[in-house]
BALOBA-1460 file (C-alpha; in Angstrom, 3 decimals):
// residues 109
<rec num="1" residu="x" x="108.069" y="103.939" z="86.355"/>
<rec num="2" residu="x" x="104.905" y="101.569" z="86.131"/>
<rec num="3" residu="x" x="102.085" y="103.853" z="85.299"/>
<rec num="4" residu="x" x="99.309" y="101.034" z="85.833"/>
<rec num="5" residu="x" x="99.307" y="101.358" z="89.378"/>
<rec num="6" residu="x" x="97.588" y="104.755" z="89.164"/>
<rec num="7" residu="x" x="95.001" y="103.926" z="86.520"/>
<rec num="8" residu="x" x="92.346" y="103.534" z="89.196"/>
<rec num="9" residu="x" x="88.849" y="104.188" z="87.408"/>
<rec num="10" residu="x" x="86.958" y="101.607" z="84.909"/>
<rec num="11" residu="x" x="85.607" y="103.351" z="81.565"/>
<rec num="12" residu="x" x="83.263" y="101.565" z="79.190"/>
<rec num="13" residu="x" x="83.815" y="101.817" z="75.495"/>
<rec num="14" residu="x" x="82.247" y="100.146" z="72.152"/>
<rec num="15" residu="x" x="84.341" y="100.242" z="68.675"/>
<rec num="16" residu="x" x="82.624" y="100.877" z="65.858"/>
<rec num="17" residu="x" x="82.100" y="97.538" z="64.523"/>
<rec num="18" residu="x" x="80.505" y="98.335" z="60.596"/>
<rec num="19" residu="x" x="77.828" y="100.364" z="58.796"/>
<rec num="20" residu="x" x="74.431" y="99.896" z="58.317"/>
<rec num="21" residu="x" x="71.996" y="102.010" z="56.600"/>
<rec num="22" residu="x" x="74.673" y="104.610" z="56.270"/>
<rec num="23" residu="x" x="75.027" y="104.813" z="60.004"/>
<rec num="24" residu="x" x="77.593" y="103.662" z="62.479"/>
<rec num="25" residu="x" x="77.505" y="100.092" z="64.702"/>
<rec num="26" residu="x" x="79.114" y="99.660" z="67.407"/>
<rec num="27" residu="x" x="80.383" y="96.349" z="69.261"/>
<rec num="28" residu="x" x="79.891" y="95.003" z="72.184"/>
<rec num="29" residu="x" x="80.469" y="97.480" z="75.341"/>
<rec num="30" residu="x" x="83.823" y="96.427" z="77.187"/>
<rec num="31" residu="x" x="85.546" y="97.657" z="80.245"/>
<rec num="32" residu="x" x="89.513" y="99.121" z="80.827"/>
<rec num="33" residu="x" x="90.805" y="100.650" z="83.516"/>
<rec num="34" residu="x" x="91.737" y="104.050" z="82.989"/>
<rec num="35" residu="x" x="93.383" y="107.377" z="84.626"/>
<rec num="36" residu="x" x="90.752" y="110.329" z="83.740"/>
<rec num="37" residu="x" x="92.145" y="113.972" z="83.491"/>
<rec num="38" residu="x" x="88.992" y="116.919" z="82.902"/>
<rec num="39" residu="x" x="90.794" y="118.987" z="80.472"/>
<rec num="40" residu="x" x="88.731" y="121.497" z="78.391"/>
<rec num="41" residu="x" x="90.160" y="122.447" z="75.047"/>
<rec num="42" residu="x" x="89.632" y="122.760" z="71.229"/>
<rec num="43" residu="x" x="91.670" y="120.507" z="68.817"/>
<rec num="44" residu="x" x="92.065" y="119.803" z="65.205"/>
<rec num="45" residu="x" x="91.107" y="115.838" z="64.451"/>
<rec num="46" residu="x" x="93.830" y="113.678" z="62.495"/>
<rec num="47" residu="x" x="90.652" y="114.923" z="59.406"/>
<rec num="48" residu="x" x="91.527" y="118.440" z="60.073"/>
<rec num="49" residu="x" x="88.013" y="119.110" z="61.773"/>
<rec num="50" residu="x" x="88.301" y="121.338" z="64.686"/>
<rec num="51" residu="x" x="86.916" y="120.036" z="67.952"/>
<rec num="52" residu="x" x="85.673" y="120.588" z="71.108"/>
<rec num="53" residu="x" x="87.221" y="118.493" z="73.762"/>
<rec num="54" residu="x" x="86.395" y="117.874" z="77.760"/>
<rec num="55" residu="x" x="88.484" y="114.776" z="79.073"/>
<rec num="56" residu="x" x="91.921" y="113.248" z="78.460"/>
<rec num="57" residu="x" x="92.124" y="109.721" z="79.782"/>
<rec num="58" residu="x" x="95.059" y="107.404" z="79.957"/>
<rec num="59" residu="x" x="94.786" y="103.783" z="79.486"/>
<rec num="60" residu="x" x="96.659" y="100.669" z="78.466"/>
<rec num="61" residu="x" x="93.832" y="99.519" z="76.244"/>
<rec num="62" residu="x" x="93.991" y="100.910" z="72.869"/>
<rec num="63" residu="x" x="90.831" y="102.506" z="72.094"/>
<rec num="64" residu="x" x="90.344" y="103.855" z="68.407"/>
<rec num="65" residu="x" x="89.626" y="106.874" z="67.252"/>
<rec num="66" residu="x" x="85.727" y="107.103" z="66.553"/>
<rec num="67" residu="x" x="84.660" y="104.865" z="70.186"/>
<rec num="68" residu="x" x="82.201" y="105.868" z="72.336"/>
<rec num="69" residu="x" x="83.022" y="105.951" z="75.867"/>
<rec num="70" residu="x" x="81.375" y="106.076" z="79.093"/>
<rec num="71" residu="x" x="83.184" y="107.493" z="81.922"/>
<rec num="72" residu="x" x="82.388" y="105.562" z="85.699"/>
<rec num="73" residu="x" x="78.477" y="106.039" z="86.154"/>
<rec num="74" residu="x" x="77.372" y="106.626" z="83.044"/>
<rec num="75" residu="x" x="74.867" y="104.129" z="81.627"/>
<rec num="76" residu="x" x="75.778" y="102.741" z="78.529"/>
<rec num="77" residu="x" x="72.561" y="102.204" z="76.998"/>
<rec num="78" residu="x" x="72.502" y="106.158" z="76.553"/>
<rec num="79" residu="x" x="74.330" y="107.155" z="73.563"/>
<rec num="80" residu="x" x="74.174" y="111.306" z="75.185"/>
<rec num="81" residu="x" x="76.042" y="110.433" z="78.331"/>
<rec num="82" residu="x" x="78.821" y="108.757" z="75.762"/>
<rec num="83" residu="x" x="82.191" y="110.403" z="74.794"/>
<rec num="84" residu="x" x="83.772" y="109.975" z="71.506"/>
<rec num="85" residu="x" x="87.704" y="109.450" z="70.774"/>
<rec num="86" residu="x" x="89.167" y="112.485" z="68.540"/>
<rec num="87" residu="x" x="92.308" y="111.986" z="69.137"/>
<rec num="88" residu="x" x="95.020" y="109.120" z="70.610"/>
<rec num="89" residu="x" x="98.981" y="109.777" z="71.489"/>
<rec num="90" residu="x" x="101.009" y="106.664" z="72.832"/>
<rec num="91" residu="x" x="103.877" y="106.357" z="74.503"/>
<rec num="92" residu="x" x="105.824" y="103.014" z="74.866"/>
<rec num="93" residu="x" x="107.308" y="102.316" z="78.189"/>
<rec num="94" residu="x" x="111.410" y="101.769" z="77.447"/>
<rec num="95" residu="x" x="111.505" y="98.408" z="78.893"/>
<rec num="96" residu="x" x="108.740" y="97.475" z="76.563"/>
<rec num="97" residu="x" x="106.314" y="96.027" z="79.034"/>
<rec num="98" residu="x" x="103.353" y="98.189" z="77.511"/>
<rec num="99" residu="x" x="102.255" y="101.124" z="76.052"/>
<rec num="100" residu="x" x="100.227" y="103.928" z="77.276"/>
<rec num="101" residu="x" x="97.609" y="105.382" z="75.065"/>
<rec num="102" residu="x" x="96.379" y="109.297" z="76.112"/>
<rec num="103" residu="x" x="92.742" y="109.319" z="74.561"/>
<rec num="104" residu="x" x="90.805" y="112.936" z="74.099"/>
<rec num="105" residu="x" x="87.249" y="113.005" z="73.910"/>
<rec num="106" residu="x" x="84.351" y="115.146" z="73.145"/>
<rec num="107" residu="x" x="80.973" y="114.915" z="74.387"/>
<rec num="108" residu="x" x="78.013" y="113.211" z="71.803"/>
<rec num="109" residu="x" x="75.159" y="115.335" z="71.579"/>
């Protein structure tokens, strides 16, 4: 089954890119198109930190743990209406033609 069909909303994300002064930088802002799922729950990070989550969204783009993200409409020169990554599951489609990444995210403060 070919999953990309039904990722029908764009997200924006930025990578943390280095450190500076102690605190994180972040790249440039890019675009995927992405499948978004509101799904509140509480989860324990790959650091063992216990965290409040709000959205699951599913993607072909692998996004890494610690992005920001915007969901569609938020404006990405506001850090508060960003998302962060806590947590990423994949699964590989069996004819190989890509892999789907499920993101979770929390809201930034």
């Amino acid at each position: 089954m070919d999953w990309t069909g039904r990722l029908t909303s764009t997200i924006s994300y930025a990578s943390e890119s280095s450190f500076s002064d102690g605190d994180i930088v972040y790249g440039t802002v890019t675009t995927a198109k992405a499948r978004i799922i509101q799904r509140v729950r509480t989860i324990v990070d790959s650091v063992g930190i216990q965290r409040d989550t709000s959205h699951e969204i599913a993607t072909t783009t692998n996004i890494p743990r610690g992005a920001r993200v915007w969901l569609p409409g938020g404006n990405t020169a506001q850090v508060g209406q960003s998302y962060t990554v806590y947590a990423t599951t994949t699964a590989a489609m069996l004819d190989g033609s890509y892999t789907l990444y499920i993101l979770t995210l929390g809201k930034n403060s």
